[in-house]
C-alpha positions in Angstrom: 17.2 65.3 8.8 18.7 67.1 5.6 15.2 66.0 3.5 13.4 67.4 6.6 15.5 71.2 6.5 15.5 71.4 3.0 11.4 70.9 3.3 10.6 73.7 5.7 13.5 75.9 3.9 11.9 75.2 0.6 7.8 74.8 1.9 6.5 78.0 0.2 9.3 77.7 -3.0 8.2 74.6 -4.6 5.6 72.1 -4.7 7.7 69.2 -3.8 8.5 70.4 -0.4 5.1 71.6 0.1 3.5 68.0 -0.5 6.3 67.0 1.7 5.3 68.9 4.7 1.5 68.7 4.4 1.5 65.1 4.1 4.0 64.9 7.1 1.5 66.9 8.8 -1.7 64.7 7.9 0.4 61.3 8.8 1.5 63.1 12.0 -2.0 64.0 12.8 -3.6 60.2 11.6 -1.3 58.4 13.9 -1.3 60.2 17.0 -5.4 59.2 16.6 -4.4 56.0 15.3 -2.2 55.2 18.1 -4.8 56.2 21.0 -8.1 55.2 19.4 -7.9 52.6 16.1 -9.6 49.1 16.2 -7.0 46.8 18.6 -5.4 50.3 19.6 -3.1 50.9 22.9 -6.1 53.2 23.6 -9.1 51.4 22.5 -7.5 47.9 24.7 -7.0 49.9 28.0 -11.3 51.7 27.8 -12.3 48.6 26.7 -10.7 47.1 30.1 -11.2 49.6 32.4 -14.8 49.5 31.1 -14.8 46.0 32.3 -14.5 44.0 29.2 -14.4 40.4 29.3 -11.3 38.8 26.9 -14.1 37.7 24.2 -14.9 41.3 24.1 -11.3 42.3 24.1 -11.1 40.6 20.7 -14.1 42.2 19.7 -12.6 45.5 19.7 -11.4 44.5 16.0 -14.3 42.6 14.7 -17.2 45.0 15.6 -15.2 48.5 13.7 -13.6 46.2 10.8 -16.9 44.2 10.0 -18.5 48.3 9.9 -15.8 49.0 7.6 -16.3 46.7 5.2 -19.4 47.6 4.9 -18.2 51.3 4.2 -15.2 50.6 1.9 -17.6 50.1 -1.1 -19.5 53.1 -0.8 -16.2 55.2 0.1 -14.2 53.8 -2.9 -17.5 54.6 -4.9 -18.5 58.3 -4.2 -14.2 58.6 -4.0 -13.7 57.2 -8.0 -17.2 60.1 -8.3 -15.5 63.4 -7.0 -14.5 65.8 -8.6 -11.4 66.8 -6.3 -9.5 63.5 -4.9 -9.4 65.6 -1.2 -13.4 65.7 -1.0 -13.6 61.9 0.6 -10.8 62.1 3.3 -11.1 65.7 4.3 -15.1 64.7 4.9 -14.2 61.4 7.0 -11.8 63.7 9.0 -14.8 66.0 9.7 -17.0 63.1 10.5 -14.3 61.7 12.7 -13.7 64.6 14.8 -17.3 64.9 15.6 -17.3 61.0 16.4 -14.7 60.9 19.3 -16.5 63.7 20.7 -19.2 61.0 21.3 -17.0 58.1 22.2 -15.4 60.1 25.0 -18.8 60.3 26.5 -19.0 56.5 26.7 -18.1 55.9 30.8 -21.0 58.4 31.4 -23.9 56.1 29.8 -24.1 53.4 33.0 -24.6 50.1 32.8 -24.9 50.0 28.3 -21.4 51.6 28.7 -20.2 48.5 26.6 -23.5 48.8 24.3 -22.5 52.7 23.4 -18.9 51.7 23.6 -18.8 48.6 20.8 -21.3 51.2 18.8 -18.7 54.5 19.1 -16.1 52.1 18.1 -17.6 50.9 15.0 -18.5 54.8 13.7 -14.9 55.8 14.9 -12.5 53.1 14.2 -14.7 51.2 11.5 -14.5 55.0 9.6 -10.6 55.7 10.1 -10.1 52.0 8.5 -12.7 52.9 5.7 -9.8 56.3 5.7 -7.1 54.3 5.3 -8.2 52.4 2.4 -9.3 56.0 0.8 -6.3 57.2 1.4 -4.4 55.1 -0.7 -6.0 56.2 -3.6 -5.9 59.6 -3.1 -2.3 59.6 -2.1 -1.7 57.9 -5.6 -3.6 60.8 -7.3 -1.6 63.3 -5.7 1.7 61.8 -5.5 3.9 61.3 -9.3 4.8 58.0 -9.5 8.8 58.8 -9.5 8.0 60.8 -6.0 5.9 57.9 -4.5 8.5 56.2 -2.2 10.6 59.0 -0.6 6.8 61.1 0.1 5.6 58.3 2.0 9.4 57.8 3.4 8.7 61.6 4.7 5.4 60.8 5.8 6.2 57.8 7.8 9.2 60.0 9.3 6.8 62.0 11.1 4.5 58.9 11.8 7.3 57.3 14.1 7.6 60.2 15.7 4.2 60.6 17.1 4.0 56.7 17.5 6.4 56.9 19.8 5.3 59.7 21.8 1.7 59.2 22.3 1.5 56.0 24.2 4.4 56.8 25.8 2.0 60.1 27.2 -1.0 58.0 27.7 0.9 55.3 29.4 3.0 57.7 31.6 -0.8 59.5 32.9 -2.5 56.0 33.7 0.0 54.0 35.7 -0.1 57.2 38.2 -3.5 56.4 38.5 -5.5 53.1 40.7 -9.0 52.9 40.0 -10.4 52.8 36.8 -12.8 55.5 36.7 -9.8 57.9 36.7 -8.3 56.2 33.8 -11.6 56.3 32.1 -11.2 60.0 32.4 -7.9 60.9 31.1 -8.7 58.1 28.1 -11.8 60.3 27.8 -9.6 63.4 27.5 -7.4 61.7 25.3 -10.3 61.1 22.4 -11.5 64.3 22.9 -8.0 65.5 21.8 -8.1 62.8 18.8 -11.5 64.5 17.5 -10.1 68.1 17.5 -7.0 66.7 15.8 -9.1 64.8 13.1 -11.1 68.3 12.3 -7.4 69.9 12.1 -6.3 67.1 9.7 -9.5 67.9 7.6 -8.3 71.3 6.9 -4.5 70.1 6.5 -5.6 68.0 3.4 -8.0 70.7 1.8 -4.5 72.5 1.7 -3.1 70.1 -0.8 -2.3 70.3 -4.4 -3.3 68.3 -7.2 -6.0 65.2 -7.8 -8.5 67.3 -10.1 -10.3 64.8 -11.6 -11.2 65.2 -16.0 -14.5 65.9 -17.5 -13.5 62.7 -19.5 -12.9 60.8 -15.9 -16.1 61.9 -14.5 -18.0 60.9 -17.7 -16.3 57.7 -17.3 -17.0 57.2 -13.6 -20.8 56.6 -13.4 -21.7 53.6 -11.6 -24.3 50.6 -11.8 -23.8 47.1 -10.3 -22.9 46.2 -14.2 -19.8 48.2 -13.8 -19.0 46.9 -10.6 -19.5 43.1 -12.5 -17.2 43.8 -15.1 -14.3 45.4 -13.0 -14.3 41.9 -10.7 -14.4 39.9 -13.8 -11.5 42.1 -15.6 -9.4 41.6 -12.1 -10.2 37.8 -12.1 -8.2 37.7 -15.4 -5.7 39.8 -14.6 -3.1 37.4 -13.8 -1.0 40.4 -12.1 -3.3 41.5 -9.7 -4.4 38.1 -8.7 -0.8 37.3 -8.2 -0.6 40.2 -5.8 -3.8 39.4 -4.2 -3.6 35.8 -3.1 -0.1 36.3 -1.8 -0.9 39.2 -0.1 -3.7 37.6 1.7 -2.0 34.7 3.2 0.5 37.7 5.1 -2.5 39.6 6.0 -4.7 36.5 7.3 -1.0 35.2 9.1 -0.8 38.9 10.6 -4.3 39.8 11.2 -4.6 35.9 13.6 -2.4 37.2 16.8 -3.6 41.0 16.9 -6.4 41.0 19.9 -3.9 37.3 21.6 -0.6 39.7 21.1 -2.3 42.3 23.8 -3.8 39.0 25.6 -0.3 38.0 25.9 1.5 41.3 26.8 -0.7 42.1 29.9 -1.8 38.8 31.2 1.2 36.8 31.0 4.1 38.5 30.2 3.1 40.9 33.0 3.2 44.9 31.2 1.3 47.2 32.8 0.1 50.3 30.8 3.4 52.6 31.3 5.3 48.8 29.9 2.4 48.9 27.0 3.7 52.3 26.3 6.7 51.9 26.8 7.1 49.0 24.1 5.3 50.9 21.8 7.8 53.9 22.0 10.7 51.8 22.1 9.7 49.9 18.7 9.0 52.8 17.4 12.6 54.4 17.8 13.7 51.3 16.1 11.3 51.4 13.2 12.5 54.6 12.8 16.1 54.4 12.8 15.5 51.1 10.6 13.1 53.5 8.1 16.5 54.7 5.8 17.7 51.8 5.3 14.3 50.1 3.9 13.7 53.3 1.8 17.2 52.9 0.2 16.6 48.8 -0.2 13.1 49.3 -2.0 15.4 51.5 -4.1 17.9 49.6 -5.0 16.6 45.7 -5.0 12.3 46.5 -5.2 9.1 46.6 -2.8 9.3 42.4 -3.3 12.8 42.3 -1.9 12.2 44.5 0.6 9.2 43.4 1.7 11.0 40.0 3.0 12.4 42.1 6.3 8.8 42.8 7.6 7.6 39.6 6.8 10.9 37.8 8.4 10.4 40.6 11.7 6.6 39.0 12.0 7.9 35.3 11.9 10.0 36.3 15.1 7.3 38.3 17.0 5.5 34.4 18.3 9.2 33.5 19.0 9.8 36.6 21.4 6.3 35.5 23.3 7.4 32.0 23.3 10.9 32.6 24.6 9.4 35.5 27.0 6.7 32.8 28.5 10.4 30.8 29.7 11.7 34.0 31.3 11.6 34.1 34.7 9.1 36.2 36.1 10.8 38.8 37.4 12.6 39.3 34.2 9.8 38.8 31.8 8.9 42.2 31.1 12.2 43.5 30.9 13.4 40.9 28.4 10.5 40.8 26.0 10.8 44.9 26.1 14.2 44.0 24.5 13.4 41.4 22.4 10.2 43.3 20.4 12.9 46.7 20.1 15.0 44.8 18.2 12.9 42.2 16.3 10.2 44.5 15.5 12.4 47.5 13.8 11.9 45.8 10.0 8.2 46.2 10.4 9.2 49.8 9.2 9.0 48.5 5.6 5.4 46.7 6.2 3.7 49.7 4.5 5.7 51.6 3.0 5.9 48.3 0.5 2.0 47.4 0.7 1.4 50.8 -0.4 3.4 50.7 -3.5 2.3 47.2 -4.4 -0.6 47.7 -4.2 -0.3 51.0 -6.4 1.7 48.9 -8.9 -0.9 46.3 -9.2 -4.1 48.0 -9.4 -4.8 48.9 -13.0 -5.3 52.7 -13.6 -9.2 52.4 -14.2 -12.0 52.2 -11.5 -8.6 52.8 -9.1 -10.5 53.5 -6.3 -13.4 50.9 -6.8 -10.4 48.3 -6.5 -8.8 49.7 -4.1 -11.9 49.6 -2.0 -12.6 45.9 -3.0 -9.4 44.7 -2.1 -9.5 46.3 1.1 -12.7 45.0 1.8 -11.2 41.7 1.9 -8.2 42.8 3.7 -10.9 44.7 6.3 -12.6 41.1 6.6 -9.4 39.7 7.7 -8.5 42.1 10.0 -12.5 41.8 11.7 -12.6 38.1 11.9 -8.5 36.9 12.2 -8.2 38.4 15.8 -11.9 37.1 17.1 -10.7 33.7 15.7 -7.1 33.8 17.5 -8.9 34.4 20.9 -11.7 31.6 19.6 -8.6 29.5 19.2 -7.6 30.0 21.8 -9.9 29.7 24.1 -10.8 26.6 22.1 -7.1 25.2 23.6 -7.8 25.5 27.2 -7.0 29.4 27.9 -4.0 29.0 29.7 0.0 29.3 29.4 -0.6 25.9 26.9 -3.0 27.1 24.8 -1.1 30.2 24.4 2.1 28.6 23.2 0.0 26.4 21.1 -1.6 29.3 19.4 1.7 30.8 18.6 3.3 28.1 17.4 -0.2 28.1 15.0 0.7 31.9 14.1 4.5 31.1 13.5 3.6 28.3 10.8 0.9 30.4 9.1 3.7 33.7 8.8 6.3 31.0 7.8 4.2 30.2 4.6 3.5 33.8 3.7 7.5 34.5 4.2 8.6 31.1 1.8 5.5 32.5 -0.9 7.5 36.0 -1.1 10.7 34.8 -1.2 10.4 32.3 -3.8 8.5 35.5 -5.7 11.4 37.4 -5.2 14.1 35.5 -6.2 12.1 35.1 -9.6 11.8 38.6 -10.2 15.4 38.9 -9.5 16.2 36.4 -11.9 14.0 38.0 -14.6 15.4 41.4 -14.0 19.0 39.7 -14.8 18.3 38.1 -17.8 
């Protein structure tokens, strides 16, 4: 709260607070729309439903946007390594994504191809906000001095909670009052409506910010042919750093990525939460992510982003424990004990970006930043598209039934076991190094 006064005393005094604000602004803006209408979403889960999706098609809702993404990220990272100004590319998504959810809101009024127009507004709007993301990244590192890196995106994420928390918790709240689904079609309707006009907002709130001017040397240096892109994958595939990173990073996203589209499956058709319970989680993990936040900042600090990046990976080894141990709940209090369970488990996932970020930063090299960036997502992308269809492939595979979904998590616990044993045993060598 003191970083948070001294910002808005200090917002037209010095540059600092200013890049403070703004970018508490953007990330305020981003998740409210990323809470409601991103690929897997609380939002995007309940229209796909209440449009009558089957639960192949609920796992769809990742594959469909993430698969359009990847086939974005190259172009974006491209024409984003090519601009002049590091704020051309987002501030242009966010004005191509405001205009989008105007056009996915419309989708409960196209009839019977309602789940035609709605797998195709979800791969423009979600598929581009993921293509965003990975943009982001790299313009947040042009912006942001290295030595301010961690407590800006601390600040951002501040505000992020915040709106995490409230959002679904709004959504939620408007739905349960309502029993039939066309009038939950419409208030989701209203909802991205409300994400589009806060995507054109965001467009103007990074125009506003300072910094990532690009050299005549840079943009002499950035021209691009397919040769270029060959020799940047061949100087990363010798890059022993990077490829460290990468592989490692990887096995957590792929162990991650598996439960996403089964994790909702789960929530709603055996643990019982209805969408106010959806909401409700999502606010209530929130708060905890939130209160946690300080205390990651101050670890990344002290001990590094490897250290610290052991909490969200050890928070994600418990989350197929909570549904295991919820499936043995008594029905009555099922909902009520796995609400408690993901508060406190899922608070360390807090950390989860706020370390990927600066990894990621620290392991890119400083050429052709946003050509890696936009590679490496790609792959990251791929996981994300195909992980979640597999976990409900997988599962259905098993017999679609309280079995199979005990077997699958027990599949999901093994696979974020590895990824936590990997990064620990990374850890404790660069502790040991640091020592000598």
């Amino acid at each position: 709260m003191r970083r948070l006064r001294y910002a808005f005393s200090h917002l037209f005094h010095d540059n600092h607070s200013r890049m403070l604000m703004l970018f508490g602004c953007e990330g305020a803006l981003l998740q409210f729309v990323w809470s409601i209408a991103a690929a897997g979403g609380f939002g995007t889960n309940l229209y796909a439903t209440n449009l009558g999706a089957t639960d192949v098609q609920i796992g769809m809702t990742q594959l469909v946007p993430y698969l359009t993404a990847v086939a974005l990220l190259l172009p974006v990272g491209l024409i984003g390594d090519r601009m002049k100004d590091a704020r051309t590319v987002p501030a242009g998504i966010m004005l191509f994504l405001g205009a989008a959810y105007m056009f996915y809101g419309t989708v409960p009024a196209m009839g019977e191809r309602r789940m035609v127009f709605f797998f195709i507004f979800l791969a423009l709007t979600a598929g581009m906000l993921s293509a965003y993301n990975s943009i982001w990244q790299s313009f947040f590192g042009d912006v942001t001095p290295i030595e301010q890196r961690n407590r800006v995106y601390a600040f951002r994420n501040r505000f992020v909670y915040i709106v995490a928390m409230s959002a679904p918790v709004l959504c939620g709240a408007l739905l349960t009052g309502l029993s039939d689904r066309e009038s939950k079609l419409a208030v989701l309707r209203a909802f991205f409506y409300l994400c589009g006009a806060l995507c054109l907002l965001n467009a103007f709130v990074i125009s506003r910010m300072r910094g990532g001017q690009r050299s005549p040397e840079a943009m002499g240096a950035a021209r691009f042919s397919l040769r270029e892109v060959g020799q940047t994958l061949r100087a990363l595939a010798h890059d022993r750093r990077f490829l460290k990173y990468f592989g490692g990073v990887m096995l957590f996203y792929m162990g991650w990525h598996l439960d996403w589209s089964m994790w909702y499956i789960g929530q709603t058709q055996y643990i019982g939460l209805n969408e106010a319970e959806l909401s409700l989680y999502t606010a209530l993990t929130s708060v905890s992510q939130l209160l946690l936040m300080g205390a990651i900042v101050k670890l990344i600090e002290r001990r590094g982003t490897g250290a610290a990046f052991l909490c969200p990976i050890l928070s994600l080894v418990f989350c197929p424990v909570i549904m295991l141990v919820g499936l043995r709940v008594p029905e009555s209090a099922r909902a009520a004990a796995f609400l408690a369970m993901g508060t406190l488990i899922c608070a360390p996932q807090s950390g989860t970006n706020l370390c990927l970020v600066q990894m990621l930063l620290d392991a890119v090299p400083q050429k052709n930043r946003s050509l890696i960036i936009s590679l490496h997502m790609m792959a990251v992308t791929l996981s994300n598209a195909l992980m979640p269809y597999l976990g409900v492939w997988l599962y259905e595979a098993l017999g679609a039934d309280l079995r199979a979904l005990a077997l699958f998590n027990v599949v999901v616990l093994c696979l974020r076991l590895a990824a936590f044993a990997l990064f620990a045993v990374r850890a404790l060598r660069e502790s040991r190094a640091q020592t000598r």
